[in-house]
Residue, then its C-alpha position, 0 to 999 in steps of 0.5 A: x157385452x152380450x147382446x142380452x146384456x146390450x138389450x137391458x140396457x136399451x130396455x132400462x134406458x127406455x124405462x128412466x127416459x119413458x116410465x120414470x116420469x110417468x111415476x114408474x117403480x121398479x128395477x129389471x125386469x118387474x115395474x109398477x105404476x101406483x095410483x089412487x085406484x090401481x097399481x099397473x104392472x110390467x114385466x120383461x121375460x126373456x126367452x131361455x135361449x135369449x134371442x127375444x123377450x116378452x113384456x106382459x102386462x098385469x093390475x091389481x087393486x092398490x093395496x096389492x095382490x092376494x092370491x086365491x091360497x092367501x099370499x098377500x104382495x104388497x104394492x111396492x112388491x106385487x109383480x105381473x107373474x103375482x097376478x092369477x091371471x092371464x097376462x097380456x104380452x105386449x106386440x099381440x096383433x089380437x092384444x089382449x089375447x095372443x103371443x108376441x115375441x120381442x126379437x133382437x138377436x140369435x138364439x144362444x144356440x144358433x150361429x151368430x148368437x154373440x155378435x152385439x148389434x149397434x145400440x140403436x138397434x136395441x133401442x129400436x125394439x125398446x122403442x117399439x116395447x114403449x110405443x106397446x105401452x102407451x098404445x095397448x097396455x094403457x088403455x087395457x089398464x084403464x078398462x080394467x080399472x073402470x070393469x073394477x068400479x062398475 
């Protein structure tokens, strides 16, 4: 197992302990919660080089996104990167706005960037991702669905 490989796991198993009950859809790294009003969407992006990752959030109404050319992605497919709009990342100290790198490991180019630390470490930091979640990302999903009905 790489340590990239280690931290997918953490990561899914965060999401089906965490979002699944929640009503979340989706497989790596793109997932979706659809309601009545709104779908919310997260993404995981991992560096190129591995080493960290980012999770950045999105909405869009609940029948999808069209984009301002016309593509359409229905609900079951729409992903944050459909959305033509910032996306916050998760971890920002100024979130909404601002950049936050999850790091669990080296760089594929830096010494040690194959050694695989314990699980826990890995779920350490999909922890933190969660805990993002339910601090940052849902409040900011619920403001952005009250600016849409104002």
């Amino acid at each position: 197992m790489t340590p990239r490989e280690a931290m997918d796991q953490a990561l899914k198993d965060a999401v089906h302990s965490y979002l699944r009950p929640r009503g979340w859809t989706g497989s790596m790294p793109h997932f979706r919660q659809r309601s009545e009003n709104q779908i919310c969407l997260l993404t995981f992006q991992f560096y190129s080089s591995s080493g960290s990752f980012v999770a950045e959030v999105a909405e869009c109404g609940p029948d999808g996104y069209t984009a301002s050319w016309g593509q359409h992605w229905p609900p079951s497919k729409v992903t944050a990167q459909c959305i033509n709009a910032p996306h916050p990342r998760l971890g920002s100290s100024q979130f909404p706005v601002g950049d936050h790198w999850f790091t669990f490991g080296h760089r594929n180019y830096e010494a040690d960037a194959d050694i695989v630390h314990s699980p826990e470490h890995y779920g350490q930091v999909a922890a933190e991702v969660m805990r993002l979640i339910h601090e940052q990302a849902e409040p900011w999903w619920q403001e952005q669905l009250s600016d849409r009905s104002v």
